[in-house]
N, CA and C atoms as a LAMMPS dump frame, in Angstrom:
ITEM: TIMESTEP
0
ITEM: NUMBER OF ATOMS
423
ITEM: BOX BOUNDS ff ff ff
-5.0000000000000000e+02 5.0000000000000000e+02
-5.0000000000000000e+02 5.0000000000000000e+02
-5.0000000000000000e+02 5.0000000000000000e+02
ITEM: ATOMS id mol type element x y z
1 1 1 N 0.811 -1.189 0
2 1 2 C 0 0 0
3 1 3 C 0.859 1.26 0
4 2 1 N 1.974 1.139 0.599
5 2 2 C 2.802 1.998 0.646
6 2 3 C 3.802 2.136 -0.221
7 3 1 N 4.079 2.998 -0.886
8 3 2 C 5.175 2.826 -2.159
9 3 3 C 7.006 2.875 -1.477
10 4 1 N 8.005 2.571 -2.171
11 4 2 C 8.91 3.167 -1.692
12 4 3 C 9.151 4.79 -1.644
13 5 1 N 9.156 5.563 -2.092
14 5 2 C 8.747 6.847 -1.261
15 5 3 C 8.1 7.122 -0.514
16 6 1 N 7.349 6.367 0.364
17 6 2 C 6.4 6.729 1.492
18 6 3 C 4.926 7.353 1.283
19 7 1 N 4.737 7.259 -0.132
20 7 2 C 2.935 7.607 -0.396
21 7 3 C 2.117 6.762 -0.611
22 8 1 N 1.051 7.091 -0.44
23 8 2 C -0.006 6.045 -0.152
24 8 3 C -0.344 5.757 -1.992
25 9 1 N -0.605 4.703 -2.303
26 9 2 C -1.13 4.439 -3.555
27 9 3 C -2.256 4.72 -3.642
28 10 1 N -2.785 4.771 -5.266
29 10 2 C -4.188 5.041 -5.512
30 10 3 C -5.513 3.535 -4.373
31 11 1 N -4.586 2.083 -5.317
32 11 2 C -5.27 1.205 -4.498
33 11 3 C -5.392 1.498 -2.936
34 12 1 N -3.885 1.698 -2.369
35 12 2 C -3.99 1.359 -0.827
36 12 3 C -4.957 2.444 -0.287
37 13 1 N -5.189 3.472 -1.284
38 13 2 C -6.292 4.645 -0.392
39 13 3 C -7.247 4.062 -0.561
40 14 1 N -7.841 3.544 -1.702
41 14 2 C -8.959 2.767 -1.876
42 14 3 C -9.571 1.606 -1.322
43 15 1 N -8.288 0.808 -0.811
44 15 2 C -8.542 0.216 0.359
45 15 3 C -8.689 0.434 1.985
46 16 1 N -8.045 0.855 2.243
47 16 2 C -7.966 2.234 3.248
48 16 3 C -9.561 2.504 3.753
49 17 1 N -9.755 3.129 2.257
50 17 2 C -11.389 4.162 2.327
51 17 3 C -12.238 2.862 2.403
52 18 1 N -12.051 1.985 1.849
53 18 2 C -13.39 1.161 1.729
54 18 3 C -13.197 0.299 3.311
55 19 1 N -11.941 0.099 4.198
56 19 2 C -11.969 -0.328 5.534
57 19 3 C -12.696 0.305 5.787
58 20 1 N -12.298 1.756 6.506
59 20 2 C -13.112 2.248 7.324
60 20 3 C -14.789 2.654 6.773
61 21 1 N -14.801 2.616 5.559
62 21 2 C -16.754 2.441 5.547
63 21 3 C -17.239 1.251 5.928
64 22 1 N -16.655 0.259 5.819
65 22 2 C -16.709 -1.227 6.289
66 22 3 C -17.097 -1.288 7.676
67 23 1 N -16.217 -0.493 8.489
68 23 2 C -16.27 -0.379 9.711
69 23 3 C -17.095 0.545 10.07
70 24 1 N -17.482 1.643 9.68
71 24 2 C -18.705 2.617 9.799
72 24 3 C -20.135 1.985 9.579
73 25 1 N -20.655 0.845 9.331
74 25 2 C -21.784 -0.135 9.162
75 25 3 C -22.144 0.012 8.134
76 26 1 N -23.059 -0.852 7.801
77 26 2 C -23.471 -1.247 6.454
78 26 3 C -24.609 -0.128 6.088
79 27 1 N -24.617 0.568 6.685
80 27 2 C -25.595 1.884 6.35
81 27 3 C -25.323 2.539 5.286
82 28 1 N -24.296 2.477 4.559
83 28 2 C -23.788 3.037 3.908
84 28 3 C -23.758 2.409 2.304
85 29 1 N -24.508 1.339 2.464
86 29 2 C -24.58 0.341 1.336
87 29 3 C -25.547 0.658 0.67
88 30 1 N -26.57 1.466 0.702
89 30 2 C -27.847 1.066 0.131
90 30 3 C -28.043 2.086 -1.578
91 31 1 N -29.209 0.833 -1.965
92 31 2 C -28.459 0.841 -3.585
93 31 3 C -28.701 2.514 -3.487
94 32 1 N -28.034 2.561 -5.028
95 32 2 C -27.533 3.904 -5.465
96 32 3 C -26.551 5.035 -4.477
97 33 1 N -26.103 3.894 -3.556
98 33 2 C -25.103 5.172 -2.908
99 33 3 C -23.9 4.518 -2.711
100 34 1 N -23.207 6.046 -3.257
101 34 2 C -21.384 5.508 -3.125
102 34 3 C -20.664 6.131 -2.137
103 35 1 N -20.114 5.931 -1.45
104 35 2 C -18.604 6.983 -0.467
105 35 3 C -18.085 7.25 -1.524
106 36 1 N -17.477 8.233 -1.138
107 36 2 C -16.415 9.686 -2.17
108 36 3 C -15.165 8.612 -1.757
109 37 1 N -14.176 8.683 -2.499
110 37 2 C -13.286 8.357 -2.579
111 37 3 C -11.913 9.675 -2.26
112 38 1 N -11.062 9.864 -1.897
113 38 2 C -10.493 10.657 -1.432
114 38 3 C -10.167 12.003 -2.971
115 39 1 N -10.229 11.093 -4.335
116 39 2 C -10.263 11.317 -5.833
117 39 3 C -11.085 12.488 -6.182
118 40 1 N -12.435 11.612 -5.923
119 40 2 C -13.637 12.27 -5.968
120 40 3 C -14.331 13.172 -5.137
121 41 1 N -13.556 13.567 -3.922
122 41 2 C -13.904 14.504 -3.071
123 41 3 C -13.226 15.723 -3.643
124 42 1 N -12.046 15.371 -3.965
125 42 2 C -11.558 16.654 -4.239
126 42 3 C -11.75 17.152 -5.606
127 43 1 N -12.105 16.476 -6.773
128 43 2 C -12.771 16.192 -7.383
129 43 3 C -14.405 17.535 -7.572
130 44 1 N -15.155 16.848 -6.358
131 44 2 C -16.345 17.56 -6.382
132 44 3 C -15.847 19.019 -5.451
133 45 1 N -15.332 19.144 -4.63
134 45 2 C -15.429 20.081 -3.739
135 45 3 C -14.047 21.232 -3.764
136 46 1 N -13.048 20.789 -4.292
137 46 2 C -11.79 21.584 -4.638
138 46 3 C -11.968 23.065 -5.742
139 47 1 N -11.942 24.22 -4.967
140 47 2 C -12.672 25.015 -6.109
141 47 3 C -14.444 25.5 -6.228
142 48 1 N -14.88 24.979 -5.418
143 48 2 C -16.262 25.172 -5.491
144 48 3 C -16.942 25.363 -4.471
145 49 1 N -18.142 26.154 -4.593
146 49 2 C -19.226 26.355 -3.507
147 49 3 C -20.072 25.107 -3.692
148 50 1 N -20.476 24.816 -2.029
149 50 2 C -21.718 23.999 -2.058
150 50 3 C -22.913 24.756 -1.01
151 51 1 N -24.071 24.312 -1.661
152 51 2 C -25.563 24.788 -1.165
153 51 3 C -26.078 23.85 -0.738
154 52 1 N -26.381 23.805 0.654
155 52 2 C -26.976 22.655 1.316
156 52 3 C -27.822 22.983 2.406
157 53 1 N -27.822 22.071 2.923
158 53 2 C -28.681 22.07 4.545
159 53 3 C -28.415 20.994 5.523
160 54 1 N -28.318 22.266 6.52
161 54 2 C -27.428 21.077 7.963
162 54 3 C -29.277 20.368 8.583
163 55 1 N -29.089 19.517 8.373
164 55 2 C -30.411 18.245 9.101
165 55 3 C -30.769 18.788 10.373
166 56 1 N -29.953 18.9 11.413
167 56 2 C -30.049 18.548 12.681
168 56 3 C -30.854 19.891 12.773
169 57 1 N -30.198 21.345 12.25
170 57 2 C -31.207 22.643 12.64
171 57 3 C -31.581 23.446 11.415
172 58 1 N -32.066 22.36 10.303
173 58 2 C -32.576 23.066 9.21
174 58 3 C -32.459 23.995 8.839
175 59 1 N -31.138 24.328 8.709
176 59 2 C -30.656 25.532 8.436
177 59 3 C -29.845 25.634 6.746
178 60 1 N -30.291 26.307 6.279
179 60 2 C -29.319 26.557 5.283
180 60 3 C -27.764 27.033 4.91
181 61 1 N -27.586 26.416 4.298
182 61 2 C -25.356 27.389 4.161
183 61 3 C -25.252 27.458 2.907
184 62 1 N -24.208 27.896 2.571
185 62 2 C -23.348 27.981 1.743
186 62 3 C -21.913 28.245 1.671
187 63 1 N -20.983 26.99 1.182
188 63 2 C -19.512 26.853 1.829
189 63 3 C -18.545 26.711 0.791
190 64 1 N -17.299 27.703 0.516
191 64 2 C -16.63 27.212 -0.365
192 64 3 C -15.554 26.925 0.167
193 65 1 N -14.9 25.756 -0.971
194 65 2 C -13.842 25.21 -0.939
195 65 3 C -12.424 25.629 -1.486
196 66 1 N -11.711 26.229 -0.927
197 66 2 C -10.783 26.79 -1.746
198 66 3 C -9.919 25.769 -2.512
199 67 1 N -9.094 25.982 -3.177
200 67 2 C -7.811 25.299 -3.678
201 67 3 C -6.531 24.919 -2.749
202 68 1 N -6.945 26.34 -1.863
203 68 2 C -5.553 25.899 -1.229
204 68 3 C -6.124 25.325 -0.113
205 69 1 N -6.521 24.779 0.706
206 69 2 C -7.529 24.749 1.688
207 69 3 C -8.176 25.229 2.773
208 70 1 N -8.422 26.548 2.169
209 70 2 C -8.818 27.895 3.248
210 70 3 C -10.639 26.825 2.338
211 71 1 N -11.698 27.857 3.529
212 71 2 C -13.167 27.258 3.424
213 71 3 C -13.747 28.349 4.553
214 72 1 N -14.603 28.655 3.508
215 72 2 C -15.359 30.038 4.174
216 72 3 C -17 29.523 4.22
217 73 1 N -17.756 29.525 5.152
218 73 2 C -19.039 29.107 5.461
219 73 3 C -19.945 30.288 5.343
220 74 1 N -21.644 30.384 4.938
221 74 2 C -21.967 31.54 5.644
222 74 3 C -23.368 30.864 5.751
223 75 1 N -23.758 31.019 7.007
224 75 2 C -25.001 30.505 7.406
225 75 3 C -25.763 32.036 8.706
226 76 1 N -27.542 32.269 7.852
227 76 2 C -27.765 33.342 8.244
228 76 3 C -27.05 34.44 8.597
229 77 1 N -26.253 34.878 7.358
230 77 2 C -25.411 36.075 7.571
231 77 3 C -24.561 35.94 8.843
232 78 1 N -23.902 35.081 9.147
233 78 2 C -22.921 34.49 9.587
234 78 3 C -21.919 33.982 9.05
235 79 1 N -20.548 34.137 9.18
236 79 2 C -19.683 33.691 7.949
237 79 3 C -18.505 33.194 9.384
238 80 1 N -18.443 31.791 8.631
239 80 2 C -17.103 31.098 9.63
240 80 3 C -16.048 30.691 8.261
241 81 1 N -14.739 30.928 8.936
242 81 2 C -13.337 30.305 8.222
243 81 3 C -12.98 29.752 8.685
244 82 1 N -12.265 28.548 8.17
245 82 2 C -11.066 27.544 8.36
246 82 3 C -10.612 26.544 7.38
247 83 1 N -10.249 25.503 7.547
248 83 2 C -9.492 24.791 7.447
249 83 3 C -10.065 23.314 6.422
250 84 1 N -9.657 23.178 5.134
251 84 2 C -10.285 21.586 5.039
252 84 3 C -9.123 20.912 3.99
253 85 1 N -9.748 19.511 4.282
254 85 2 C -8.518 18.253 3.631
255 85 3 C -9.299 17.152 4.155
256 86 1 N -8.804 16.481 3.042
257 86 2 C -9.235 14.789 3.604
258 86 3 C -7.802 14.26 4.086
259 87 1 N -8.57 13.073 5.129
260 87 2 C -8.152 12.323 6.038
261 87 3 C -7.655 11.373 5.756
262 88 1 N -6.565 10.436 6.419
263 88 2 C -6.31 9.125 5.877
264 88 3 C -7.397 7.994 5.806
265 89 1 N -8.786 8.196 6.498
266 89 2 C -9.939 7.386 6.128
267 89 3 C -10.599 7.642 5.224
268 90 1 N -9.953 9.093 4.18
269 90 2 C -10.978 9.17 3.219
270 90 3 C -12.594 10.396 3.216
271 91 1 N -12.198 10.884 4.724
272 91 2 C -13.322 11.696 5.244
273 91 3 C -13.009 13.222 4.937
274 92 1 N -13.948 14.163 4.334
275 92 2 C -13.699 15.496 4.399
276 92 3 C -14.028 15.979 5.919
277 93 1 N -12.514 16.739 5.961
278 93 2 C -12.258 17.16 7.518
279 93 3 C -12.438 18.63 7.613
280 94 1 N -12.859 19.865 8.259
281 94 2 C -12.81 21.134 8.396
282 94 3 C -12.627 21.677 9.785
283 95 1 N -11.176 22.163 10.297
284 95 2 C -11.306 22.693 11.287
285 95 3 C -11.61 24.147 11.441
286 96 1 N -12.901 24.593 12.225
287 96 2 C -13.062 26.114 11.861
288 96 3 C -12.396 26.741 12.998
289 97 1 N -12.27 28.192 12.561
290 97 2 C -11.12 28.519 13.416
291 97 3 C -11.173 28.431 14.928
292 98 1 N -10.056 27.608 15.145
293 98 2 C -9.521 27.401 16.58
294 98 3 C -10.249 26.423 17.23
295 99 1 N -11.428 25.9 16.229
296 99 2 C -12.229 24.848 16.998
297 99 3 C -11.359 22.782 16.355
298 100 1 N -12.25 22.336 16.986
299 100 2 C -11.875 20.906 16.928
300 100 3 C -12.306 20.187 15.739
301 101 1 N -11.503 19.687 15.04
302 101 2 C -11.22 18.849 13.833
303 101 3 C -13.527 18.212 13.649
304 102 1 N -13.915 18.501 12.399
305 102 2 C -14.725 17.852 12.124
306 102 3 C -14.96 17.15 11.151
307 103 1 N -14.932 15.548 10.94
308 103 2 C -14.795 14.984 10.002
309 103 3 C -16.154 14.398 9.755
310 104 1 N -16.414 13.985 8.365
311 104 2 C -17.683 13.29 7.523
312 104 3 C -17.227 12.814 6.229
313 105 1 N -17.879 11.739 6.832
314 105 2 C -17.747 10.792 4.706
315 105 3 C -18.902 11.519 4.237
316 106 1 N -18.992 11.572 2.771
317 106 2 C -19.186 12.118 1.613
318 106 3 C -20.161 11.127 0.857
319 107 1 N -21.122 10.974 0.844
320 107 2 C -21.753 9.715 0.056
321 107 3 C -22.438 10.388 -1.264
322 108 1 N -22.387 9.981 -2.67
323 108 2 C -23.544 9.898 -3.345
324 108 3 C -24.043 9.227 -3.588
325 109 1 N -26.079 10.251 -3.49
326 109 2 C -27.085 9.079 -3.365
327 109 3 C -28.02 9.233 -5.023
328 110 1 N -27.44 8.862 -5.998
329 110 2 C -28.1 8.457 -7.024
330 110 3 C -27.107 10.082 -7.388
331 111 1 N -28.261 11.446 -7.429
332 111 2 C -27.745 13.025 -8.165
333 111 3 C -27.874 13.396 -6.763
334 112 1 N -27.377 13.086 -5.616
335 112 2 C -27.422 13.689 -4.45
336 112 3 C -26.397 13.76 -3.413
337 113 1 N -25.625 14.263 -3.192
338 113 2 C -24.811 13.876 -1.895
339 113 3 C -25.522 14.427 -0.672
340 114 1 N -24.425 13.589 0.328
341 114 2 C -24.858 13.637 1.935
342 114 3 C -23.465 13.183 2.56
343 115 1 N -23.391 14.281 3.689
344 115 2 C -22.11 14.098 4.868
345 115 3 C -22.901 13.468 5.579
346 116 1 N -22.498 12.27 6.078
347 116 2 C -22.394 11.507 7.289
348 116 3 C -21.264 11.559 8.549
349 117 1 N -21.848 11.989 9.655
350 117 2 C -20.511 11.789 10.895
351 117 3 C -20.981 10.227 11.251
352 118 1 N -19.753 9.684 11.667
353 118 2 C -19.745 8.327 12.203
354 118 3 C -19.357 8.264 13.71
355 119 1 N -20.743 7.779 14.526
356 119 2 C -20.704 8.101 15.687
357 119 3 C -19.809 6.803 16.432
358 120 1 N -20.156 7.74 18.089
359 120 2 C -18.874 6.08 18.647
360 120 3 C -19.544 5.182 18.253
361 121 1 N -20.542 4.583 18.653
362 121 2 C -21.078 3.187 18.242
363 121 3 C -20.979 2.854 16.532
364 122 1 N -20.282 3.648 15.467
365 122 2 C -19.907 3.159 14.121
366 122 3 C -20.797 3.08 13.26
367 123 1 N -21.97 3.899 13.652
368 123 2 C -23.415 3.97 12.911
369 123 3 C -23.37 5.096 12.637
370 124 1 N -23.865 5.684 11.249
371 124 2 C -23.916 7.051 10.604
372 124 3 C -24.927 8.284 10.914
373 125 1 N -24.789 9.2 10.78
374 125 2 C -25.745 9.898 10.913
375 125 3 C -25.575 10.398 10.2
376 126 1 N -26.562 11.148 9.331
377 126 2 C -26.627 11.728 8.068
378 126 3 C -26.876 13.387 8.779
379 127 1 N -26.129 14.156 8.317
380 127 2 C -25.787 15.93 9.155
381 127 3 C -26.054 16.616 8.097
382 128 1 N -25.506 16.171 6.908
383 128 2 C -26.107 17.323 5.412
384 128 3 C -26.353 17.081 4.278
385 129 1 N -26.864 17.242 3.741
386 129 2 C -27.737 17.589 2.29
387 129 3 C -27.093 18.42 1.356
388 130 1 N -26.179 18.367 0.309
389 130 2 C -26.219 19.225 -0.619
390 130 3 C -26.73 19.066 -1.737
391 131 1 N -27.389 20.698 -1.642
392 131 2 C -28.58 21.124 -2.515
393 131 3 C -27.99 21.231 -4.199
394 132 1 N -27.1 21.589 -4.168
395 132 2 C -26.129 21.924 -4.958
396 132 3 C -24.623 22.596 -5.387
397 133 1 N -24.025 22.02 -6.472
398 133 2 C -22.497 21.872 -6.46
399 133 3 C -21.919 23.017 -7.534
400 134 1 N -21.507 24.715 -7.279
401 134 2 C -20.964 25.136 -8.167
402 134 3 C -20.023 25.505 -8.759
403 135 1 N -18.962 25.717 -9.524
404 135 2 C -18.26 25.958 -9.939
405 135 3 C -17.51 27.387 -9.316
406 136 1 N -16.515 27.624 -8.738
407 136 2 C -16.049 28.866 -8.386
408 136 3 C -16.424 29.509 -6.976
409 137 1 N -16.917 30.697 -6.487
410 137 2 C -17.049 31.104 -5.821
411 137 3 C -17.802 32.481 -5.949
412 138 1 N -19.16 32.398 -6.612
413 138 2 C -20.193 33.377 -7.167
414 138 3 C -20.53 33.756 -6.149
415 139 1 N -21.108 33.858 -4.917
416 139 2 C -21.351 34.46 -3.653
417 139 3 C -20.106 35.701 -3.35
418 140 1 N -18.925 35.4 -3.275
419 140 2 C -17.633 35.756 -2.828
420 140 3 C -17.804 35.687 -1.575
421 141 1 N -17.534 34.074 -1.176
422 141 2 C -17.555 33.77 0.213
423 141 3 C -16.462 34.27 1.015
């Protein structure tokens, strides 16, 4: 999995990523839905705003992703910065400023994604909804 230079291969991430969904429960199986692959996260989210909604307080956002990995949030004229990258499990991580690391797998469900946090007991909870995926940073987050 490990090359002689010390990087992770395409497979060994892929194996990697598909352990720990393995280990996150089978919740994560159901037809038409895939985990992001570490590829395809950056992929969808590198460069772009997403429009969604956090579940838990029905709230709306809008969050971009920079290139370099600065990530600017703004929810009800509220605007948070920090920090994002994926993880060696494959999870998009964002620390906002000065607060504690928050990680979620990435699933798509058919034309839909959804962040899942994986709680202690290894069962998912589904935290967001994105509404939609755009190109750039048209808000000027």
């Amino acid at each position: 999995m490990i090359n002689r230079i010390g990087t992770i291969s395409i497979l060994g991430l892929l194996v990697l990523t598909s352990g720990y969904v393995n280990s996150a429960g089978d919740d994560f199986g159901l037809p038409g839905e895939a985990v992001l692959n570490e590829i395809e996260l950056k992929q969808l989210l590198s460069g772009k705003t997403v429009k969604g909604i956090y579940i838990d307080q029905n709230k709306s956002f809008a969050r971009y992703y920079g290139k370099d990995g600065a990530v600017r949030q703004n929810i009800d004229k509220d605007t948070q910065e920090g920090n994002w990258f994926i993880d060696k499990n494959g999870r998009r991580c964002i620390i906002w400023s000065g607060n504690k690391k928050n990680c979620r797998v990435v699933v798509k469900d058919n034309e839909l994604y959804k962040e899942f946090a994986v709680q202690k007991n290894n069962k998912p909870k589904l935290m967001v909804i994105y509404k939609k995926v755009v190109f750039g940073n048209p808000g000027d987050l």
